[in-house]
SEPA-501536 format. One line per 4 residues: number of its first residue (from 1); their letters; for each residue y, x negated, z negated of N, C-alpha, C. Coordinates in steps of 0.05 Angstrom, whole numbers. Example, Ala and Ser with C-alpha at 12.3 -4.5 7.8 and 13.67 -1.06 7.14 Angstrom:
<pts>
1> as> -114,-264,-156,-90,-246,-156,-66,-264,-156  -45,-257,-142,-21,-273,-143,1,-258,-157
</pts>
This chain:
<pts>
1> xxxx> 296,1999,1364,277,1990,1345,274,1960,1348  278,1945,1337,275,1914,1335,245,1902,1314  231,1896,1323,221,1884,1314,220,1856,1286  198,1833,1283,206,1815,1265,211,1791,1276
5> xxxx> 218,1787,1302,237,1764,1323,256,1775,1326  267,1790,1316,293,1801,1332,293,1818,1356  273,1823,1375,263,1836,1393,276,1865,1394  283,1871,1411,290,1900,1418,269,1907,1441
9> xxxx> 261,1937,1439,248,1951,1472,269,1949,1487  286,1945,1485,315,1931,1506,318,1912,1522  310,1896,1507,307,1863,1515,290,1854,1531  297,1846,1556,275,1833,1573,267,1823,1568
13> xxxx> 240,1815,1573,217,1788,1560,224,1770,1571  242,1766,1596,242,1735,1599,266,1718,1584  280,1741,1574,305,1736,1557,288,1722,1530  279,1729,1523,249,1720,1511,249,1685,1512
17> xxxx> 257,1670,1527,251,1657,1537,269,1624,1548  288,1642,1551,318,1624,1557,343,1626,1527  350,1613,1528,359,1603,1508,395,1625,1507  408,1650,1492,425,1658,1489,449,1639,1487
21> xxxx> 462,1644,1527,484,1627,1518,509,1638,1506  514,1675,1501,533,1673,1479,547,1649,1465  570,1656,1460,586,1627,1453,593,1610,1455  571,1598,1485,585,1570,1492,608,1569,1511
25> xxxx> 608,1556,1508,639,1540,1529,632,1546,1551  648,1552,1570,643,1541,1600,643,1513,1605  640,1501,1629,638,1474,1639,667,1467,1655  674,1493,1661,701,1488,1675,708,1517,1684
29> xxxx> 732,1516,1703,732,1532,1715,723,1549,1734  727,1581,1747,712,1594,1757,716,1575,1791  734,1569,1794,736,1554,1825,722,1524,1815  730,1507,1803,719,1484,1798,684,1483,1799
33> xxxx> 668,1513,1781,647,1512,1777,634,1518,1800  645,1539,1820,634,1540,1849,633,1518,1859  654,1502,1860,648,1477,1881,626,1458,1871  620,1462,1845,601,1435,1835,575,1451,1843
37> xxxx> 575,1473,1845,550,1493,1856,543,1480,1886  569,1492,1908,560,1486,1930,556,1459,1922  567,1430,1917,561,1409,1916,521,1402,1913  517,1415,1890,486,1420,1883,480,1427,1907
41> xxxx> 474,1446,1921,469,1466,1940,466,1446,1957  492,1436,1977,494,1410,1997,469,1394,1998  461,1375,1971,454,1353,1953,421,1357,1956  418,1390,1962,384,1390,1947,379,1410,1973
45> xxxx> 397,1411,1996,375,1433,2021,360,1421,2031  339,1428,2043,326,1420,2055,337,1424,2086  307,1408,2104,321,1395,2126,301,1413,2141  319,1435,2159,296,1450,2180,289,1430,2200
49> xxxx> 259,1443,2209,248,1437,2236,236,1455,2247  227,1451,2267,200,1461,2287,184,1446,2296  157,1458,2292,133,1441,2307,131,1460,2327  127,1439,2350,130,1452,2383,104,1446,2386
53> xxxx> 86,1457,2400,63,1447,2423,66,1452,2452  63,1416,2455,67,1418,2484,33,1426,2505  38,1431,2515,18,1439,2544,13,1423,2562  -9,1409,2570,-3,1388,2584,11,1365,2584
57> xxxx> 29,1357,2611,43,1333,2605,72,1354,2619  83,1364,2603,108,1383,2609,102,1404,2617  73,1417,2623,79,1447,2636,80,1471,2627  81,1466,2601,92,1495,2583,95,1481,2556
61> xxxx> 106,1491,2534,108,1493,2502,118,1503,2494  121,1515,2468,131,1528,2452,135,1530,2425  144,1540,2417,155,1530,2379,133,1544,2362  114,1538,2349,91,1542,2339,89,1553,2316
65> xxxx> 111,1542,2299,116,1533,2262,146,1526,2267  159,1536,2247,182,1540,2221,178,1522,2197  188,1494,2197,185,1484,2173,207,1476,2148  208,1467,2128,237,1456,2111,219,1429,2095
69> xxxx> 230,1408,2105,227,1391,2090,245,1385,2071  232,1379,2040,243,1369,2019,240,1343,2017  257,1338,1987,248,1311,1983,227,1302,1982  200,1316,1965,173,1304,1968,154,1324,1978
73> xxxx> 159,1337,1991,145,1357,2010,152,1374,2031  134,1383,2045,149,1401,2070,131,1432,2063  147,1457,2075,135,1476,2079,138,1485,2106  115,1499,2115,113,1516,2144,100,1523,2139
77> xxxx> 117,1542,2168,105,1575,2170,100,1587,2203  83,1592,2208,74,1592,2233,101,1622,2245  95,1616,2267,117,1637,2281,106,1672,2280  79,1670,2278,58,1692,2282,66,1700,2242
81> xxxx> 80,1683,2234,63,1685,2205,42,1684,2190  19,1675,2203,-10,1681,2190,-18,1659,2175  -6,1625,2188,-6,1604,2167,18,1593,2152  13,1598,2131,35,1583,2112,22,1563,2102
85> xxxx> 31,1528,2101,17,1502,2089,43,1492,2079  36,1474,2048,45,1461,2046,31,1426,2049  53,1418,2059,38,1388,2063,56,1356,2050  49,1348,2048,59,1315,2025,88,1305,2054
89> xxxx> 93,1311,2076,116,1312,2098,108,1323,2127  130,1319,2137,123,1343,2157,104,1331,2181  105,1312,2183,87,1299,2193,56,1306,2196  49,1312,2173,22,1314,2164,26,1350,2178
93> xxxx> 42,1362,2174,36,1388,2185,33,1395,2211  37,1369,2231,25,1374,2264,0,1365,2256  -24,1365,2245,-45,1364,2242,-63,1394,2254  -46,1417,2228,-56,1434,2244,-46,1447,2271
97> xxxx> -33,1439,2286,-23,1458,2311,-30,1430,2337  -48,1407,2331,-62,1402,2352,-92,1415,2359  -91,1420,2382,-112,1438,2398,-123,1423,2418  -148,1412,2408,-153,1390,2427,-140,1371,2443
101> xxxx> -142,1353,2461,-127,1340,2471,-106,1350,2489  -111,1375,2495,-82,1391,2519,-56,1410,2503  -67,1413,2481,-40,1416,2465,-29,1404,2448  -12,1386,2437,-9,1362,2430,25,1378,2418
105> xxxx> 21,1373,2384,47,1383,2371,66,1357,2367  85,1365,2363,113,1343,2359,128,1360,2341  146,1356,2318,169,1347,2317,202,1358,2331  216,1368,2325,230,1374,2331,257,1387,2303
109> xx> 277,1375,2299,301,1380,2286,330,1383,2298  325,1414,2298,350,1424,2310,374,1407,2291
</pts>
């Protein structure tokens, strides 16, 4: 049954939405087009870290948070999972994993 858009109960709604590329050209080939993929891919990962808290002055720490910084932002994720933040760099995200003055977070890129 099609409707007066052309619509079928077939048709995904988000198809709805993106533009039918039927017809067009490719950009290149099936190997050529992979590599300009990974190339993208390379170009736009983000950069893992960990925020550690140290214990004292060396007597214990441990890896706190899971982060990926992007170009204009970072995400983390606590190791427990319970906090997920995003913050403007990663920097700003040892904010939350200092614990008064005896646990003191840092930085760390494997």
């Amino acid at each position: 049954m099609t409707n007066i858009n052309g619509w079928t109960s077939h048709t995904p709604a988000l198809d709805l939405l993106i533009s039918d590329p039927t017809g067009m050209q490719p950009l290149c080939g099936r190997e050529e087009f992979t590599s300009l993929l990974r190339d993208i891919v390379a170009d736009t990962a983000p950069r893992l870290f960990a925020v550690v808290q140290e214990y004292g002055d060396r007597v214990d720490g441990r890896v706190a948070a899971w982060g990926m910084a992007f170009e204009d932002h970072a995400e983390v994720i606590s190791v427990e999972g319970h906090r997920r933040t995003r913050t403007a760099s990663p920097e700003q995200a040892l904010r939350a994993y200092r614990l008064g003055t005896r646990v003191v977070p840092q930085l760390m890129w494997p």
